[in-house]
C-alpha positions in Angstrom: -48.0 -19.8 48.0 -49.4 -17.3 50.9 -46.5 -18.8 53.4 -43.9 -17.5 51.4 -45.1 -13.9 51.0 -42.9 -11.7 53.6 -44.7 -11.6 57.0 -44.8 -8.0 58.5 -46.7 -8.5 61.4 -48.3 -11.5 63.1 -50.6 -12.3 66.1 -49.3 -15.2 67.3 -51.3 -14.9 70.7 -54.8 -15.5 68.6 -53.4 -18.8 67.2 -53.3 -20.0 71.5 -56.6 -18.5 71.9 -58.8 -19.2 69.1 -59.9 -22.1 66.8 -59.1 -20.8 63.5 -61.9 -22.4 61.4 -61.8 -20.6 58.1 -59.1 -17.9 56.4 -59.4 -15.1 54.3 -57.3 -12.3 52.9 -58.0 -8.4 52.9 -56.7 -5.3 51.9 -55.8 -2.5 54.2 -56.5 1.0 53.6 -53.9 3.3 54.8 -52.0 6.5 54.9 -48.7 6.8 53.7 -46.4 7.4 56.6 -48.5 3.8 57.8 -47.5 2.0 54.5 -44.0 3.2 55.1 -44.3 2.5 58.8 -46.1 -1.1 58.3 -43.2 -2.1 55.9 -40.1 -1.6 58.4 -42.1 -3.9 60.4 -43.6 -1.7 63.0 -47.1 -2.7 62.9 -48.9 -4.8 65.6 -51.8 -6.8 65.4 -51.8 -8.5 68.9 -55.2 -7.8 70.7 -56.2 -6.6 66.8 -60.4 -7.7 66.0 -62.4 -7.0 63.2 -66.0 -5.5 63.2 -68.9 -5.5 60.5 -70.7 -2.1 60.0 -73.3 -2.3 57.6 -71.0 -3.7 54.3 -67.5 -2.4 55.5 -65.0 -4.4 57.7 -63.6 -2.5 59.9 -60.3 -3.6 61.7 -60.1 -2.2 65.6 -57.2 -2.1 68.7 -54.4 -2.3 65.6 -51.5 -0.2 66.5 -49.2 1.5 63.3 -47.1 4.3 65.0 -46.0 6.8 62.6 -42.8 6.5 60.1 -41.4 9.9 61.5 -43.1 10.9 64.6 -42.0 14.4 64.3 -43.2 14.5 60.3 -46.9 13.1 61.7 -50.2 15.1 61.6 -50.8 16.4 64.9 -53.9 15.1 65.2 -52.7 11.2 64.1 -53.7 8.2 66.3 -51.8 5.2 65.7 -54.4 3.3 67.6 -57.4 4.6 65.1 -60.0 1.8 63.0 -58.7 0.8 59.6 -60.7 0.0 57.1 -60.4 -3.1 55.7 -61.3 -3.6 51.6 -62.4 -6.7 50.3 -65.5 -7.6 47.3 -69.6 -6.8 49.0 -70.1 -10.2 48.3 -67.2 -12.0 50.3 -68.6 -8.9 53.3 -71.9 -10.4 53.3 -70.9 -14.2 53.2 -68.4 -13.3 56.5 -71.4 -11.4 57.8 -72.8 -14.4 57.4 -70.8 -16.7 58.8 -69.6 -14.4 61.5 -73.7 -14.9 63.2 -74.2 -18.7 61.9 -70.5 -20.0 63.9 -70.9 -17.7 66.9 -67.6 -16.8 66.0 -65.2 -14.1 65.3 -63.4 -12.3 62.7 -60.1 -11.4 64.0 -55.9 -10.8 62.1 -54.0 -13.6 61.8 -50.8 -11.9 60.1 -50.2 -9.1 58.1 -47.5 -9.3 54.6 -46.7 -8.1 51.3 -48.4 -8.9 48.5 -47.4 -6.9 44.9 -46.2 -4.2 47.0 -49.4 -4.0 48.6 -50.0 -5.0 52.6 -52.3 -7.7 53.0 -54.1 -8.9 56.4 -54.9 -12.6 57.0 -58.1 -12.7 58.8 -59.2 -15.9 60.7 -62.9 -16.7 61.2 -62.4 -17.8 64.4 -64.2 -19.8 67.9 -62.4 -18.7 71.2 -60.8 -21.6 73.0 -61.8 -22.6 76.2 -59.3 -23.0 79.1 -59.4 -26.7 79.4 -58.7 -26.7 75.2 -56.0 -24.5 75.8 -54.0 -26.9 78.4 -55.0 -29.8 75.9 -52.8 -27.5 73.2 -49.9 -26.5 75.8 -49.6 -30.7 76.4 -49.7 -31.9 72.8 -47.3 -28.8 71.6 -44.9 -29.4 74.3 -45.2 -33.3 73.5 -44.5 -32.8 69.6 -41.2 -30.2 70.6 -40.1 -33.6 72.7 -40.6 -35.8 70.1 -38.9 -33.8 67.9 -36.1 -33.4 70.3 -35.4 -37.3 70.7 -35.4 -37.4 66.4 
């Protein structure tokens, strides 16, 4: 069911670097030139984290440039820290998690849900560099054996 809601942005770098161990979904809170921006598809998430202060997620290094740059506040950074809106409870539990797995929070993708954007976040473990030539063998090995089908 989440697969098939339209994708509008995607890290697909975090997938090579991190072990994705758990998912979760979020809301995003942001202004409307962002939604509007966010929606044509000009939101990026690559190099995106997300940070705990206190009980609010916060998600950092996102880039939304503006819908109309000439129609933009002066004072707008497309680079700023989104808040991101999800239940106390499921803030605590990640809180949790985030110091019990020596892990991190970070966006997976970013879609469309009831004309609302979503962000996919991953509760993730970074890779090391000897995991991440074990992935680079086994994906080129599936793309061959897929080939020869």
């Amino acid at each position: 069911m989440k697969n098939d809601l339209p994708t509008i942005a995607e890290n697909r770098r975090a997938r090579f670097d991190y072990e994705v161990l758990e998912t979760f979904d979020a809301g995003i809170e942001l202004r409307g030139f962002e939604v509007k921006s966010a929606k044509t598809g000009h939101m990026q998430l690559a190099g995106g984290y997300v940070i705990v202060r206190g009980i609010e997620l916060w998600l950092v290094n996102s880039h939304i440039p503006p819908y109309q740059p000439k129609n933009a506040p002066p004072d707008y950074k497309p680079d700023r820290n989104r808040r991101l809106l999800m239940h106390t409870e499921e803030i605590k539990r990640l809180a949790g998690l985030i110091k019990e797995k020596k892990s991190s929070l970070i966006p997976l993708r970013a879609y469309v849900k009831n004309n609302l954007i979503k962000i996919e976040l991953g509760l993730a473990r970074p890779r090391k560099k000897s995991d991440k030539r074990e992935f680079i063998k086994k994906r080129s090995h599936e793309r061959e054996m897929r080939e020869t089908d």
